[in-house]
C-alpha positions in Angstrom: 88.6 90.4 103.7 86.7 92.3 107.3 86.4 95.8 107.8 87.0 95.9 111.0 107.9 112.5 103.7 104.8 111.5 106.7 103.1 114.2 106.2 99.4 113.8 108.3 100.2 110.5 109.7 101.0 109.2 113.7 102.7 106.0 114.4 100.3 103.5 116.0 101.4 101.8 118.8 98.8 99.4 120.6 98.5 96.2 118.6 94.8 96.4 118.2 94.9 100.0 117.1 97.4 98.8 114.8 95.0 95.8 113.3 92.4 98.1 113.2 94.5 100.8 111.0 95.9 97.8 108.8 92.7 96.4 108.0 91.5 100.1 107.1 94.7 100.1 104.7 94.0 96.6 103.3 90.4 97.7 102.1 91.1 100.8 100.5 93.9 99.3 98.9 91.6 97.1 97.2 90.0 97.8 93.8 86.6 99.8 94.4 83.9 96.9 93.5 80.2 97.2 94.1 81.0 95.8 97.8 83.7 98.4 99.1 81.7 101.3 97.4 78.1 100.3 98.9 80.6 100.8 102.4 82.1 104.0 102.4 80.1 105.5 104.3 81.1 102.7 106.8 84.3 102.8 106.2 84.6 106.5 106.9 83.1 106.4 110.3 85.5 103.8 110.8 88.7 106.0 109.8 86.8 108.7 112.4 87.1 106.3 115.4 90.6 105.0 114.9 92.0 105.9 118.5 94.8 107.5 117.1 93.8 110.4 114.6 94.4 110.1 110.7 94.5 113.3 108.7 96.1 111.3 105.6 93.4 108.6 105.7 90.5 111.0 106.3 91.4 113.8 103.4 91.6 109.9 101.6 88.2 109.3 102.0 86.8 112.9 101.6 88.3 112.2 97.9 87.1 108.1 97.8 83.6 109.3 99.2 83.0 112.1 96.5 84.2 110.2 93.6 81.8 108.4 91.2 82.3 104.6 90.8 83.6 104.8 87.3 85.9 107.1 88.1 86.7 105.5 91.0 87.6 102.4 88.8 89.7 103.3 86.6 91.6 105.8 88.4 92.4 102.0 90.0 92.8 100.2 87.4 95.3 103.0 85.6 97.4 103.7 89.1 97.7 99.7 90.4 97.1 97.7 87.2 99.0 99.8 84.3 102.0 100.9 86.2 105.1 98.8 87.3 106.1 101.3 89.1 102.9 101.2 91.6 102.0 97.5 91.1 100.5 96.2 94.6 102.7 92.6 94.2 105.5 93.4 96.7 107.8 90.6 95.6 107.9 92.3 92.2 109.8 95.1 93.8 112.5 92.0 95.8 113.2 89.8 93.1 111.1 91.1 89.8 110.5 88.9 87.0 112.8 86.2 88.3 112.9 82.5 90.2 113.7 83.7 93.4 109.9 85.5 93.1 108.3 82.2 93.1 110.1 81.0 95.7 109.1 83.8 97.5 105.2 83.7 96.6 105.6 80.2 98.3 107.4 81.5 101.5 104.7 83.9 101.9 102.1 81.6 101.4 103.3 79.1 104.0 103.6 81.8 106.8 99.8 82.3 106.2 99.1 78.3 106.9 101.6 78.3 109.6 99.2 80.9 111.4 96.1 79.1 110.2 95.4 81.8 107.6 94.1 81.4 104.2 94.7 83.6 101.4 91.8 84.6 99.0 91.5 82.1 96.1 92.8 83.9 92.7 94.9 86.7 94.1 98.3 86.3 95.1 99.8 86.2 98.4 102.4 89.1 97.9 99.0 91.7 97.2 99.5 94.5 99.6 95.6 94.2 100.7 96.3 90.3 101.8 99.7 91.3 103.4 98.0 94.2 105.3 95.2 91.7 106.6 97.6 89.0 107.5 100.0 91.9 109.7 96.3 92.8 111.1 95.2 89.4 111.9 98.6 87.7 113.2 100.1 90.8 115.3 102.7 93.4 115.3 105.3 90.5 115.6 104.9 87.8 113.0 102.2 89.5 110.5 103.8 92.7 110.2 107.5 91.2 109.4 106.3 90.6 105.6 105.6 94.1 105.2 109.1 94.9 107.1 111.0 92.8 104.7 109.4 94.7 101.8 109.8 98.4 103.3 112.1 98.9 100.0 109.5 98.1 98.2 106.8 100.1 99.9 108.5 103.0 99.8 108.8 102.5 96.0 105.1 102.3 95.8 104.3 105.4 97.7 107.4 107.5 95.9 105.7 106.4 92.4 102.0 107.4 93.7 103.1 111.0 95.0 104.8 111.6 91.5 101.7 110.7 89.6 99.6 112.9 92.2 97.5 110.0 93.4 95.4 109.9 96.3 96.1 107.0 97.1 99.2 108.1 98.2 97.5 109.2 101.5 97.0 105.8 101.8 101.0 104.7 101.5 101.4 107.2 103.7 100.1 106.1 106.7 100.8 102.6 106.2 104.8 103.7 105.8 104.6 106.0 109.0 103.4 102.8 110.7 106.6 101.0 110.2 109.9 101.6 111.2 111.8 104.1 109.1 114.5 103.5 106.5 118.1 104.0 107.1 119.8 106.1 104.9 120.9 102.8 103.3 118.1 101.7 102.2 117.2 105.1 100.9 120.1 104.4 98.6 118.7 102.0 97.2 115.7 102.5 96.5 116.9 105.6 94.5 118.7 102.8 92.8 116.4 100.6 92.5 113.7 103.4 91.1 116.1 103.8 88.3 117.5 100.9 87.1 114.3 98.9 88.1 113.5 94.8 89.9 116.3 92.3 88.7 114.9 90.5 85.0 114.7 87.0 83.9 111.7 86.4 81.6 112.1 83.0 81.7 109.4 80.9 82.6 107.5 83.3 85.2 104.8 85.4 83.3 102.3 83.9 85.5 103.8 85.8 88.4 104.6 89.4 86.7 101.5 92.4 87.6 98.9 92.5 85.4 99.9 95.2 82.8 98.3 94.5 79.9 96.5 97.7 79.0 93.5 96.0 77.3 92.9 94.0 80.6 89.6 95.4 82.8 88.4 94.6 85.8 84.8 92.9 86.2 
């Protein structure tokens, strides 16, 4: 990928200040390999000259910039790999461990070809980082209506990372603030769904379920 409650966040409205904020969430989404770590410094300057001010994203990188790398990584790896709760797969959150997730992977992988996008090999196309890019690459319009359809589960995501005290919930933050709000519907439900957890079917569809196997690291 290119580098290019709200508390501390303002609602970008330009498209290309939005790109440029998305693609600033897609990266520090992403687990903190040898690459992203040799660019924070980069990548803070770049949070500095977003047009639109960022509190939330730059107390983010005062906390990113300080850490060490092997904390860095498995802070990562036990917030985004261990937990359900704050996996990064947004269909998870939809359809959990069911058919109707497959059928959505493939959706979501089509609207990338249709715009002439390819997503990475090995990663999935429902990873927040690769739906962040796609939204900052294709526009307002088309790329951001996967993360619309998957508010729900955004909001999910950034409930679970405040409760655990993450950082990275700073993150969630500004990347919610830059999308339209939920009703008090949809607040329902995700109360609900927060409880009673993604609809279930184990059959057949391990190959799509978050990586949660405590004894799996990172390279």
């Amino acid at each position: 990928m290119r580098l290019l409650s709200r508390p501390d966040t303002t609602y970008v409205e330009r498209p290309e200040d939005r790109a440029a904020l998305l693609r600033l969430v897609s990266l520090l989404l992403q687990y903190p390999d040898a690459g992203l770590l040799a660019a924070r410094a980069e990548l803070g300057r770049a949070v500095a000259a977003l047009p639109v001010p960022q509190p939330a994203l730059e107390e983010f990188m005062r906390w990113f910039g300080d850490r060490d790398p092997m904390s860095l990584a498995r802070d990562y790896v036990r917030t985004f790999d261990l937990r359900r709760r704050s996996s990064l797969y947004l269909t998870y959150y939809l359809h959990g461990d069911t058919r109707r997730r497959g059928m959505a992977l493939l959706t979501l992988k089509q609207r990338y070809r249709v715009a002439g996008l390819t997503p990475p090999e090995g990663e999935l196309p429902d990873f927040l980082p690769v739906v962040c890019e796609f939204a900052a690459l294709a526009g307002p319009s088309a790329g951001e209506a996967p993360l619309r359809q998957h508010r729900k589960g955004l909001e999910l995501i950034r409930t679970a990372l405040r409760a655990a005290g993450s950082p990275y919930a700073l993150v969630l933050d500004v990347l919610c603030a830059a999308l339209p709000d939920l009703s008090e519907a949809e607040r329902l439900a995700v109360a609900d769904l927060a409880l009673a957890g993604p609809p279930a079917e184990e059959v057949g569809l391990a190959p799509y379920g978050p990586p949660l196997n405590e004894m799996e690291v990172r390279p």
